[in-house]
NUDO-301424 format. One record per residue (C-alpha): residue number from 1; residue in one letter; x, y negated, z. Coordinates in nm, 4 decimals. Layout:
BEGIN
{rec NUM,'A',{X,Y,Z}} ...
//
This chain:
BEGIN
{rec 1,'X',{0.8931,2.7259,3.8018}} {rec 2,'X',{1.1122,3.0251,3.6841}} {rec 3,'X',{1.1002,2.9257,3.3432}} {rec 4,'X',{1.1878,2.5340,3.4419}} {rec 5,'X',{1.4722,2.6591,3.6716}} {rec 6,'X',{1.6214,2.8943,3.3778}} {rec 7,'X',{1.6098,2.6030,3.1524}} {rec 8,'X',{1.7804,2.4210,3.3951}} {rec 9,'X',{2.0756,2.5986,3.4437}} {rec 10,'X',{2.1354,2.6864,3.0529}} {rec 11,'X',{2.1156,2.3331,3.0064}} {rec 12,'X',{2.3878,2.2687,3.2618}} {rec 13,'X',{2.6008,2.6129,3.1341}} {rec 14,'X',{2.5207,2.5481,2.8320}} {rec 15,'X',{2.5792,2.1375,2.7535}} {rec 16,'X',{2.7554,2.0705,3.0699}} {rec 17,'X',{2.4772,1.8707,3.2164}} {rec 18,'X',{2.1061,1.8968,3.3625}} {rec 19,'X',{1.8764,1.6831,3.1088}} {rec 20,'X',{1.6672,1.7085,3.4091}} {rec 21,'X',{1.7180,1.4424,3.6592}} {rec 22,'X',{1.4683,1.2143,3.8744}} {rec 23,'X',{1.7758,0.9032,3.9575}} {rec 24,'X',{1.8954,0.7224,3.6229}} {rec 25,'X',{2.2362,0.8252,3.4911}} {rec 26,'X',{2.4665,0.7433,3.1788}} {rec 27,'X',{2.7374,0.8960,3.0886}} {rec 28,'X',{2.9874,0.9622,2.7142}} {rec 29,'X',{3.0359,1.2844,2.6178}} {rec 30,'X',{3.0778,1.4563,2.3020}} {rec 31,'X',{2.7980,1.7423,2.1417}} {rec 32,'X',{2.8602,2.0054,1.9491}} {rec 33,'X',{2.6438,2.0939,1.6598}} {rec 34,'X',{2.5060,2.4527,1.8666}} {rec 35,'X',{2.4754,2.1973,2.1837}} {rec 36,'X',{2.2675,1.9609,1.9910}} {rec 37,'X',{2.0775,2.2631,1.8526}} {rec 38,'X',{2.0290,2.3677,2.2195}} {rec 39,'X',{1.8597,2.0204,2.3040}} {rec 40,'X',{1.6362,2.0230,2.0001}} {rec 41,'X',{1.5337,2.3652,2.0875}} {rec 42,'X',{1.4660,2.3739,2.4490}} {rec 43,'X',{1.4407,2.0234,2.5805}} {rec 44,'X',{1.2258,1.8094,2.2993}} {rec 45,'X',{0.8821,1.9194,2.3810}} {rec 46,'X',{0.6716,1.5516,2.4304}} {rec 47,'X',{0.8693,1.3644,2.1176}} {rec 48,'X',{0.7054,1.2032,1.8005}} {rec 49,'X',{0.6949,1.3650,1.4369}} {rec 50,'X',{1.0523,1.4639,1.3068}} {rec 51,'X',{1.1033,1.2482,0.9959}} {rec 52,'X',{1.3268,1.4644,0.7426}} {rec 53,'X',{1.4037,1.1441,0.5839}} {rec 54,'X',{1.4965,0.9776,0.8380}} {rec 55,'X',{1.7662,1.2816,0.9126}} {rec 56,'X',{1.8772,1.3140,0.5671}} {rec 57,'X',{1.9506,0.9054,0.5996}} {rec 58,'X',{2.2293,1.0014,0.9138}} {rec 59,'X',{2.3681,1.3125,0.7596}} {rec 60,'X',{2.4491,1.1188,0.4490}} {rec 61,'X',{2.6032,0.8193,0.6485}} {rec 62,'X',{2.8169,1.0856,0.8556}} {rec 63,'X',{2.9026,1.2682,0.5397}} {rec 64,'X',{3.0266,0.9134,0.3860}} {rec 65,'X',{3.1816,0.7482,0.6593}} {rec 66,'X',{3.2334,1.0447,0.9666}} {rec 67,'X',{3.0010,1.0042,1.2891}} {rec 68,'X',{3.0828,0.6549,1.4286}} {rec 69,'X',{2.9828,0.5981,1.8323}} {rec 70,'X',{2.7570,0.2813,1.8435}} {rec 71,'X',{2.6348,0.3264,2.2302}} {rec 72,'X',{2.2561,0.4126,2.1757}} {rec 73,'X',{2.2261,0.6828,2.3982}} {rec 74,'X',{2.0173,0.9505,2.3573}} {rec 75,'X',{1.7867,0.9504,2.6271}} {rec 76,'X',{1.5917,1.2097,2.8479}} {rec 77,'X',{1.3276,1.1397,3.0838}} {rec 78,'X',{1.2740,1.2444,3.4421}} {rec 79,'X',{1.1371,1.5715,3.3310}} {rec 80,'X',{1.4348,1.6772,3.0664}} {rec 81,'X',{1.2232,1.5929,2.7694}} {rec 82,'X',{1.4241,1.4182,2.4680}} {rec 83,'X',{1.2742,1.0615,2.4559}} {rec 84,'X',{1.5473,0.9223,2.1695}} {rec 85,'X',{1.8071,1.1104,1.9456}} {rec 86,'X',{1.5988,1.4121,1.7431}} {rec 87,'X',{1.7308,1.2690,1.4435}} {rec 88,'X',{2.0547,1.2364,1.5492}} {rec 89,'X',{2.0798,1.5788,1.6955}} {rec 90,'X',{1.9259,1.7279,1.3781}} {rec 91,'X',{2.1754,1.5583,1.1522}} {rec 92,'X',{2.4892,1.6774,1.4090}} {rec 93,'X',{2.3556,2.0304,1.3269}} {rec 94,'X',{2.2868,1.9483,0.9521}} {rec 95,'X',{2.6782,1.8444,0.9400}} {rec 96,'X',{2.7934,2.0345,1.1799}} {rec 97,'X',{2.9588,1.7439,1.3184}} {rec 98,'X',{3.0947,1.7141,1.6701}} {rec 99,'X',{2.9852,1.3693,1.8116}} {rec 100,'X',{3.0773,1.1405,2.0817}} {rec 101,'X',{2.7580,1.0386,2.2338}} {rec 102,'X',{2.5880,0.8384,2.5301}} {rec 103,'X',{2.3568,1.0462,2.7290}} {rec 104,'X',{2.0996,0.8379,2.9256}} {rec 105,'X',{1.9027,1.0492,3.1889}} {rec 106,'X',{1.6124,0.9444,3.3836}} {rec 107,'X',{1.3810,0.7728,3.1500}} {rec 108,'X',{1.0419,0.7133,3.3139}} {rec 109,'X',{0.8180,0.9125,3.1126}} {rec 110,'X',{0.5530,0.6008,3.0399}} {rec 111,'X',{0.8912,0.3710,2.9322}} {rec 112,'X',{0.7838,0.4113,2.5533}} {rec 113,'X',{0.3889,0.3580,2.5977}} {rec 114,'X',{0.4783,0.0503,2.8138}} {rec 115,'X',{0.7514,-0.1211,2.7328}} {rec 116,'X',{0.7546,-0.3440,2.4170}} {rec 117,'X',{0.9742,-0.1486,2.1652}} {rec 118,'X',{1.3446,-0.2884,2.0302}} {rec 119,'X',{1.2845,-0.5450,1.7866}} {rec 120,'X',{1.4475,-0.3191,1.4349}} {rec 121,'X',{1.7305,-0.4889,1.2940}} {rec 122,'X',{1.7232,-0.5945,0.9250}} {rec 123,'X',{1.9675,-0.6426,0.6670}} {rec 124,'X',{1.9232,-1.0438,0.7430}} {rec 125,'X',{2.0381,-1.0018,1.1128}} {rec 126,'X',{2.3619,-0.8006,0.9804}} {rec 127,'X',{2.4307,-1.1282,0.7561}} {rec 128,'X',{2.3980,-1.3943,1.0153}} {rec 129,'X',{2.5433,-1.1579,1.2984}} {rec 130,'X',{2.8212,-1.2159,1.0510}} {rec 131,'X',{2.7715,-1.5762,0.9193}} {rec 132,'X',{2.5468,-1.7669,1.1927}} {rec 133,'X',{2.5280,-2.0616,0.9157}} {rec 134,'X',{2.3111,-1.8228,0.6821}} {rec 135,'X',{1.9814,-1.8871,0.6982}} {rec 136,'X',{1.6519,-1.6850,0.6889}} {rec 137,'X',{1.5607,-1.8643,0.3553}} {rec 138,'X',{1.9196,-1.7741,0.2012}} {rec 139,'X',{1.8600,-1.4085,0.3013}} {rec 140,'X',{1.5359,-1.4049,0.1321}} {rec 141,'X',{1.7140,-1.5243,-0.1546}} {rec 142,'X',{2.0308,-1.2412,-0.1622}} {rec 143,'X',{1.7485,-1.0274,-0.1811}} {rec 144,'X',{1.5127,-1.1865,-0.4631}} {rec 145,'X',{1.8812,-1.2036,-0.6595}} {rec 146,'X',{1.9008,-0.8173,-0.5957}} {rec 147,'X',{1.5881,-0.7416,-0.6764}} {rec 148,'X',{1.5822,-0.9093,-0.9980}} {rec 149,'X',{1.8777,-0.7824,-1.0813}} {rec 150,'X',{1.7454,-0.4192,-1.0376}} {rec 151,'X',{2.0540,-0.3074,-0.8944}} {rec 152,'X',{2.1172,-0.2573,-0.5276}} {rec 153,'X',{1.9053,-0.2922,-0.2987}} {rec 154,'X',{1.9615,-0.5169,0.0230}} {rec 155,'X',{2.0639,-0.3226,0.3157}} {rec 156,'X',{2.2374,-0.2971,0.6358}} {rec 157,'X',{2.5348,-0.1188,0.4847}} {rec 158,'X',{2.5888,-0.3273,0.2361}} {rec 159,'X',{2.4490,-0.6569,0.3742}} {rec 160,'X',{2.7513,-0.8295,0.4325}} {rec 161,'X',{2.9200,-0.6942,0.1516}} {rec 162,'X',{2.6884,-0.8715,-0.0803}} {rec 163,'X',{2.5619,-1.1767,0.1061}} {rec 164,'X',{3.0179,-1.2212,0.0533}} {rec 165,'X',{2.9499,-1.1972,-0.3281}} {rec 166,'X',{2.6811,-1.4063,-0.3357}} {rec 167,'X',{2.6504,-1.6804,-0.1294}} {rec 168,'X',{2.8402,-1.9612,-0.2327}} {rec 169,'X',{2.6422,-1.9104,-0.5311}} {rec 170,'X',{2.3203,-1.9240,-0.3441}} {rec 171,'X',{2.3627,-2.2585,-0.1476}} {rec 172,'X',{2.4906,-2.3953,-0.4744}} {rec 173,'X',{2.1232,-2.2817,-0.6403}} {rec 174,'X',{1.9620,-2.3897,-0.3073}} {rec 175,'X',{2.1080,-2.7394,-0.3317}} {rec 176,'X',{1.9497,-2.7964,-0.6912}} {rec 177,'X',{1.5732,-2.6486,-0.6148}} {rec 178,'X',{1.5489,-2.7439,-0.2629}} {rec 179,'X',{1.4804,-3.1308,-0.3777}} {rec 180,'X',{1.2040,-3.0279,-0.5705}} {rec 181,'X',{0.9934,-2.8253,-0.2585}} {rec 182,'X',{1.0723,-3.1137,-0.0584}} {rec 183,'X',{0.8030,-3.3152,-0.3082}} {rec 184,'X',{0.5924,-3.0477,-0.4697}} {rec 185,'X',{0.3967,-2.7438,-0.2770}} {rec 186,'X',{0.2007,-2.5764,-0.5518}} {rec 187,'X',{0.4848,-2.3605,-0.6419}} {rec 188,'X',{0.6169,-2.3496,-0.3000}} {rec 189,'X',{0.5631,-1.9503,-0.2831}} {rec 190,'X',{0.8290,-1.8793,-0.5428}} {rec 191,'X',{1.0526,-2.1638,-0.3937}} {rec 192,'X',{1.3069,-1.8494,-0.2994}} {rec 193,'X',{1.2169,-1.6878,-0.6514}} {rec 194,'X',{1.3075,-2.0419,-0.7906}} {rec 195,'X',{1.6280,-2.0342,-0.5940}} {rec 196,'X',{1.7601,-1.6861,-0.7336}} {rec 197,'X',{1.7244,-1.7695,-1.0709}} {rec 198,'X',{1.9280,-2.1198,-0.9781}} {rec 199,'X',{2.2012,-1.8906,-0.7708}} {rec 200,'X',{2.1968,-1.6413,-1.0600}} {rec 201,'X',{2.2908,-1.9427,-1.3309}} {rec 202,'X',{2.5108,-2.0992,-1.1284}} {rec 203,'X',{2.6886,-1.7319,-1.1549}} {rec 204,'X',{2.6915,-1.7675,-1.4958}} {rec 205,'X',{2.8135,-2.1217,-1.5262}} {rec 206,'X',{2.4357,-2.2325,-1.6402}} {rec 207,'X',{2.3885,-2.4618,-1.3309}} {rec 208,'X',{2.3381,-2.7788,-1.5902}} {rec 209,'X',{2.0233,-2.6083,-1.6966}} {rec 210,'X',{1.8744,-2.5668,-1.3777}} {rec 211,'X',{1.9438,-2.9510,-1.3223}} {rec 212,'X',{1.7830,-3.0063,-1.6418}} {rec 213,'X',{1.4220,-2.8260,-1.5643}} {rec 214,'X',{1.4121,-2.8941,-1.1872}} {rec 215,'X',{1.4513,-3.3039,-1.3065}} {rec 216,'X',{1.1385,-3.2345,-1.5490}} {rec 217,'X',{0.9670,-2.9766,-1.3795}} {rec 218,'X',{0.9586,-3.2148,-1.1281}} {rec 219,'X',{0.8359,-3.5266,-1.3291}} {rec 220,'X',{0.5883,-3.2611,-1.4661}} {rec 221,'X',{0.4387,-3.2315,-1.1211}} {rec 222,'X',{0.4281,-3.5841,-0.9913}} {rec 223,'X',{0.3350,-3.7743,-1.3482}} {rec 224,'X',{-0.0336,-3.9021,-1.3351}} {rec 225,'X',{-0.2437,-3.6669,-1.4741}} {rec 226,'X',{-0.2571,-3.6399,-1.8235}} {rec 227,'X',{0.0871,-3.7401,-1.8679}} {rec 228,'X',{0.3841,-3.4738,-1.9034}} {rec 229,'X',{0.7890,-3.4595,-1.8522}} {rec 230,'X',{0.8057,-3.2388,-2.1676}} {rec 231,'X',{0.6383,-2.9802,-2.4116}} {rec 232,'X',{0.8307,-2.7220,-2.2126}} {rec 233,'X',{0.7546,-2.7715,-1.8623}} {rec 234,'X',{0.3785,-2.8694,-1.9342}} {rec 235,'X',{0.2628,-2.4962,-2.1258}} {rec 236,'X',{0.4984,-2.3138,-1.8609}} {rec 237,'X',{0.2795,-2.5172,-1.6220}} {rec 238,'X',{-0.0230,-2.4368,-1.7792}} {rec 239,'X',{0.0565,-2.0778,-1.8659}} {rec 240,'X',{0.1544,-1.9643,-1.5057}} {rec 241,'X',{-0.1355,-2.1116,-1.3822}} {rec 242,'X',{-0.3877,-1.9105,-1.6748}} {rec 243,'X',{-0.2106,-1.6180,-1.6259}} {rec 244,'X',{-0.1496,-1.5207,-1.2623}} {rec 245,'X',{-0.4857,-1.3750,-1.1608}} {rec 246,'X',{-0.2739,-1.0593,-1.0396}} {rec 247,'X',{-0.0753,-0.9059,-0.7509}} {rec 248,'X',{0.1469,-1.0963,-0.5481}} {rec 249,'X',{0.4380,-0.9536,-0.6733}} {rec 250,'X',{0.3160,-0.9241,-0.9792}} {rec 251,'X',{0.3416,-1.3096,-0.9674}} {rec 252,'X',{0.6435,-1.2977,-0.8277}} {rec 253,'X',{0.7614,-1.1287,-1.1704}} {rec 254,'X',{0.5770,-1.3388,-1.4221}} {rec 255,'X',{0.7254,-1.6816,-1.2243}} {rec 256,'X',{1.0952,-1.4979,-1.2795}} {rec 257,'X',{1.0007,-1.3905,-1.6366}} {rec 258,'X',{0.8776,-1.7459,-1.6979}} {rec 259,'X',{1.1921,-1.9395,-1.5548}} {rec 260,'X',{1.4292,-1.7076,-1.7026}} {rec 261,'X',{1.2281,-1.7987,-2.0941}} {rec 262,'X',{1.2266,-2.1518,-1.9674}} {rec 263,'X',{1.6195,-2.1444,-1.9469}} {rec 264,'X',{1.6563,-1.9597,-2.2944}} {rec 265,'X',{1.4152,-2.2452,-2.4338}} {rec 266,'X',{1.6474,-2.5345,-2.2546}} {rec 267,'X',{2.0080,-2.3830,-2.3605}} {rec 268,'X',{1.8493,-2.4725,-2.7387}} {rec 269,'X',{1.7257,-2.8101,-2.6958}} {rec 270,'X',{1.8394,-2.9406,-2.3487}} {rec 271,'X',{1.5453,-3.2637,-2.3939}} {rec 272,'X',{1.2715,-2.9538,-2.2883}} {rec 273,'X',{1.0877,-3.1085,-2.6304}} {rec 274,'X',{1.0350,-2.7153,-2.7402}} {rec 275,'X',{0.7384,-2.4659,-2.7254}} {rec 276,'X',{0.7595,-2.1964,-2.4293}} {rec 277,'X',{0.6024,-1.9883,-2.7535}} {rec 278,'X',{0.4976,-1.6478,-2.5490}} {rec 279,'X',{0.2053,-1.4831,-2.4482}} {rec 280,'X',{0.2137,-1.2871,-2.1544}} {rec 281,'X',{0.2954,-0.9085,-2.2893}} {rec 282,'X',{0.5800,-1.0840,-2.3888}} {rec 283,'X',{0.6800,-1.1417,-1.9940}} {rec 284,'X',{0.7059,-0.7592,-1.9383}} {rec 285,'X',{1.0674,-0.6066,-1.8416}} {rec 286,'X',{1.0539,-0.3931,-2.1349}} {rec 287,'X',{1.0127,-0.6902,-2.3636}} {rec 288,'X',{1.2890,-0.9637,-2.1712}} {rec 289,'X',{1.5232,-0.7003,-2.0668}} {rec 290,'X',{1.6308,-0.7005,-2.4507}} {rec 291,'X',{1.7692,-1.0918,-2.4559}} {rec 292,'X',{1.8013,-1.3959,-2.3005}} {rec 293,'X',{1.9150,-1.4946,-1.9168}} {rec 294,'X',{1.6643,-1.2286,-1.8184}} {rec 295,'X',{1.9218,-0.9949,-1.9528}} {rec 296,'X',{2.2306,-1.1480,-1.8527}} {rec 297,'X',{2.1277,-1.1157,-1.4905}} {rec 298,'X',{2.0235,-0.7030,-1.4908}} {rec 299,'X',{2.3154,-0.5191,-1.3328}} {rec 300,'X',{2.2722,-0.2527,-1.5718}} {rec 301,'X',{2.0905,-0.4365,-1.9151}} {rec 302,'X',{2.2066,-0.1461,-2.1586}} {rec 303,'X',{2.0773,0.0953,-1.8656}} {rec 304,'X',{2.4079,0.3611,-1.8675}} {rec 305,'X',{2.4549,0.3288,-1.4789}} {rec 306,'X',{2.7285,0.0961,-1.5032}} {rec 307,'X',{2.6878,-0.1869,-1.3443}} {rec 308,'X',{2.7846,-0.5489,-1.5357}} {rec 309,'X',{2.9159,-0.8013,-1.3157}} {rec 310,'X',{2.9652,-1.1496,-1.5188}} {rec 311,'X',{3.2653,-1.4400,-1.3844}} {rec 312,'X',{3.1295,-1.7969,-1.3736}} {rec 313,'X',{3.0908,-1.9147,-1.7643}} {rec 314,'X',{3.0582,-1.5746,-1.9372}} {rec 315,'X',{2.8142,-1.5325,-2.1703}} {rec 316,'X',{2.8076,-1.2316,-2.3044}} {rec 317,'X',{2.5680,-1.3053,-2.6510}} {rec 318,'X',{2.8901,-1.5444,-2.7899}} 
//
């Protein structure tokens, strides 16, 4: 009890208030580095696993952009025990920043094995927080488009940023694959995949193309059997389906491999009446990422850490 009531009143000399308290309370303040020390040293005894990462995440957001209040308190519960804000406290200290913070006190101590947790935000709820017309499947694509372009990757700080760059770009490539998923299913997996490489020639001023192989991809799929739209569509057909006894995403990359070879094949004889002439070493990123669309769409293609942003039309190989 003598330990408990000296903790008690350095908490209240030392950060101006008793973590301690049995009513619920919230309050703004502001915490200096040694008060958030002070907390993490005396007051965070039933918390989960510190995650340095996690730390190193703030202190480089405060470093870049200063501390910025956004009203999640850091809670205590009813016996002065930290409940939420270790990693905030750690990266005040880290940056010796002094912070303007809610303080929550109170928390029933079986809140966090009880209560369903806070559904985490994702980069897709910063977009349509933002743009309510975006939808879940246009997300998906922003992020196939960024992935493919091994460049950024989709965040929450830079959600809207890109989903701004992007998205008339994406509804334009939506508009010319979304006909074809209406009528076919076997590729509906990679409809999104389908969709970035539209978005990503539309960028590029390529969006005839797309129309091209969507038109006889889809004849491809809904002929009779035995019959085909073209040379082109039928092997990429046929060689997608031989050679994706692999990983999901492994798939994910031969379909993007495949489409961008299919639009190389089409910009030299628009009719689709041409081989798809690869085997499937020759769908690796080390092989593509020397030629073609594939290239076009890498943000970095001669890999200097530059990135390469092309206006509608460009083609950088003329």
């Amino acid at each position: 009890m003598g330990r408990k009531n000296s903790l008690l009143e350095k908490g209240e000399e030392v950060l101006g208030f008793n973590p301690i308290s049995k009513s619920a309370k919230t309050f703004i303040t502001e915490l200096s580095p040694d008060q958030a020390q002070h907390i993490l040293d005396f007051f965070n005894n039933d918390n989960r696993k510190l995650s340095k990462a996690q730390v190193n995440a703030i202190a480089k957001s405060i470093n870049k952009d200063g501390w910025m209040f956004d009203g999640q308190s850091i809670t205590f519960n009813v016996d002065g025990n930290l409940t939420e804000g270790q990693h905030r406290l750690n990266a005040i200290v880290n940056t010796e920043t002094v912070a303007k913070v809610s303080i929550s006190l109170g928390v029933i101590t079986s809140a966090f094995t009880k209560c369903a947790p806070a559904k985490p935000r994702t980069a897709a709820d910063e977009i349509q927080r933002k743009d309510p017309s975006a939808t879940s499947s246009d997300c998906t694509t922003l992020r196939q488009i960024l992935k493919r372009r091994q460049g950024d990757q989709l965040t929450m700080k830079n959600a809207i940023e890109k989903w701004d760059k992007w998205k008339l770009y994406i509804r334009a490539g939506n508009k010319l694959v979304d006909q074809f998923f209406d009528k076919v299913s076997e590729h509906r997996s990679w409809a999104r995949t389908y969709a970035a490489w539209a978005s990503l020639m539309v960028s590029i001023g390529q969006a005839e193309i797309v129309d091209t192989f969507m038109d006889l991809i889809q004849q491809e799929f809904l002929k009779p059997n035995g019959q085909s739209a073209s040379c082109l569509t039928k092997e990429f057909r046929e060689f997608f389906r031989t050679n994706s006894e692999m990983s999901s995403s492994e798939r994910t990359a031969l379909m993007w491999s495949l489409l961008c070879i299919c639009g190389d094949r089409l910009k030299k004889e628009p009719t689709g009446e041409i081989q798809l002439g690869v085997v499937q070493a020759d769908c690796s990123h080390e092989k593509m990422k020397s030629k073609g669309f594939y290239r076009k769409f890498l943000d970095d293609p001669q890999e200097i850490g530059n990135y390469v942003y092309y206006k509608p039309g460009f083609d950088p190989d003329e």
